[in-house]
C-alpha positions as CSV (number, residue, x, y, z in Angstrom):
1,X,153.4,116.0,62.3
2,X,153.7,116.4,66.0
3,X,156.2,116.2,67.8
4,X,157.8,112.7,69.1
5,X,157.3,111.9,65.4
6,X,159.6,113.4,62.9
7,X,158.5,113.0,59.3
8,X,162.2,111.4,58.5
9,X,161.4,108.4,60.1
10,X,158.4,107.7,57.8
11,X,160.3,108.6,54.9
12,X,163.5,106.2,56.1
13,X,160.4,103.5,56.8
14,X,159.0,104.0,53.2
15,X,162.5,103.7,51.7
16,X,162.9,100.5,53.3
17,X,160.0,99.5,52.4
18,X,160.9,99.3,49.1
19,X,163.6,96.9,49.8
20,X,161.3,94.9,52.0
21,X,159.1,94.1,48.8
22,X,161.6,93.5,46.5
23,X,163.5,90.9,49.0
24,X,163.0,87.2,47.2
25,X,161.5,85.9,50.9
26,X,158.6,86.2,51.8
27,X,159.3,85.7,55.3
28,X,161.4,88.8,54.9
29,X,158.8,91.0,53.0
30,X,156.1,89.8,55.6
31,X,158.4,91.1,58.4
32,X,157.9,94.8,57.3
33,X,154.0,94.2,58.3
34,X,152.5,94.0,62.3
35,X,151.4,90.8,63.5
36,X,147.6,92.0,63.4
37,X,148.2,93.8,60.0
38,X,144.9,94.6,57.7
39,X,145.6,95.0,54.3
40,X,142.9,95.3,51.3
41,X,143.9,95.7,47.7
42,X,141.9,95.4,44.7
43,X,140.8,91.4,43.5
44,X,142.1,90.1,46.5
45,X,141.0,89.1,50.1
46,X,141.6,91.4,53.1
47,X,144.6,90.3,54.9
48,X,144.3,90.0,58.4
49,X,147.6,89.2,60.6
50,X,151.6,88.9,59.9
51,X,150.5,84.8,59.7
52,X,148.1,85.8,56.6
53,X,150.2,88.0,55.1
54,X,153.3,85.6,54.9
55,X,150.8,82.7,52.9
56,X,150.0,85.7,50.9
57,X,153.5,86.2,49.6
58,X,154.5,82.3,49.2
59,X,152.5,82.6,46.2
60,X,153.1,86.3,45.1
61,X,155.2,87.2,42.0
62,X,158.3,89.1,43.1
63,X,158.4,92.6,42.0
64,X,161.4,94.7,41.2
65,X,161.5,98.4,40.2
66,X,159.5,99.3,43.3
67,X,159.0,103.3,43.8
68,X,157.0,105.0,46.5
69,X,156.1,108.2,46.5
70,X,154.1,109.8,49.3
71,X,151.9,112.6,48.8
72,X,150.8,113.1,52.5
73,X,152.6,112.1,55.4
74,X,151.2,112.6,59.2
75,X,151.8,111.5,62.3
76,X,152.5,111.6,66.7
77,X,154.1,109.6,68.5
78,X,154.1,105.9,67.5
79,X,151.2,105.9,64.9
80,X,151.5,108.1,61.2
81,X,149.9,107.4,58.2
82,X,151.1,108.2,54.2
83,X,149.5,108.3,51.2
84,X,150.4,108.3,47.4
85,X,151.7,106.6,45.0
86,X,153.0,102.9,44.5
87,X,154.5,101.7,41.6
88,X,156.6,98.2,40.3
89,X,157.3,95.4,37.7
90,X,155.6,91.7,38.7
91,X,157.8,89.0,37.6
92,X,155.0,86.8,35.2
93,X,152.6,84.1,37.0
94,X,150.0,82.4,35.8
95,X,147.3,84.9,36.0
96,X,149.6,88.1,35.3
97,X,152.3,88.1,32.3
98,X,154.7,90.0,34.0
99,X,153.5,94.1,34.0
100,X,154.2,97.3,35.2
101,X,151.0,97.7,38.1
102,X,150.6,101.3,39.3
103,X,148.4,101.9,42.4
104,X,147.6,104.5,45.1
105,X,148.5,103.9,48.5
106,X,147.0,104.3,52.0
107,X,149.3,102.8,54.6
108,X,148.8,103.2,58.4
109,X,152.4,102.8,59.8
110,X,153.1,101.9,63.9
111,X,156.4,102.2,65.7
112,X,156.6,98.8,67.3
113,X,158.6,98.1,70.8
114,X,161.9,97.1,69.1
115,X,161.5,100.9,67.7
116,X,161.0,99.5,63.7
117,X,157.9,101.5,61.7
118,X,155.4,98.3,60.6
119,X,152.3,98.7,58.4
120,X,149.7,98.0,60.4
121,X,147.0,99.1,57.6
122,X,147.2,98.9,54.3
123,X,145.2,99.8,51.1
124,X,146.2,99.6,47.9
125,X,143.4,100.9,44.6
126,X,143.2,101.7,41.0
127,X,145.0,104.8,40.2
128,X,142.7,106.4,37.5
129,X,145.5,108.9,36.4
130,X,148.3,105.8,35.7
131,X,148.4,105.2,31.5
C-alpha cells in the first residue's frame, strides 16, 4: 500500500463490514455501499447505485456468522481494493433453506468525504475449493 493509505484502515473497514451485513436493516447494511455502487454476484442482477442495493436487501435473507478473510489488500490514497474469502449462514427463504454459502471476494473500497471506507465495487463467485 502507499502511503496516505494504511492497510489498518481496510482491515477496520472489512471488520465492520461484517457487522454491516449482519444488521437486521437493510437501510443500515445498504449504508456500508457508495451511492453509485456496482456489485455482481453469481444468479443475480448487477447492482448499480446505493438506491438498488437497498431494494436488494428488503428482500434478502439475513445472514449471521459472517467471516471475511482477505487474501490481498492494496491501496493509495482514497481508493484500495481486497480480495479473499467471504463466508455466512442465510436465514431460510423461499428459494434457499437456510445454508452455509462460501464465496470469494473482489471488493473495490473508496474513502468517501465524511472519511468512512464504502464498497464501491463488488464481486462475489463460486469458490471451487469450499466443501
Amino acid at each position: 500500500m502507499q502511503s496516505g493509505t494504511e492497510r489498518s484502515e481496510i482491515e477496520k473497514a472489512l471488520e465492520s463490514m461484517i457487522g454491516t451485513l449482519e444488521d437486521s436493516d437493510p437501510r443500515q447494511r445498504a449504508y456500508g455501499y457508495t451511492e453509485d455502487v456496482v456489485f455482481v454476484m453469481p444468479g443475480a442482477p448487477v447492482v448499480r447505485g446505493r438506491e438498488e442495493m437497498l431494494k436488494r436487501l428488503e428482500s434478502a435473507a439475513i445472514m449471521w456468522s459472517v467471516t471475511i478473510t482477505p487474501l490481498t489488500i492494496e491501496g493509495t490514497y482514497n481508493l484500495a481494493w481486497a480480495d479473499g474469502l467471504f463466508t455466512c449462514m442465510m436465514d431460510p427463504t423461499e428459494s434457499n433453506p437456510g445454508q452455509r454459502v462460501a464465496m470469494r471476494f473482489l471488493m473495490v473500497w473508496r474513502k468517501e468525504s465524511d472519511g468512512v471506507w464504502r464498497i464501491a465495487c463488488g464481486v462475489l463467485s463460486a469458490d471451487p475449493s469450499a466443501k
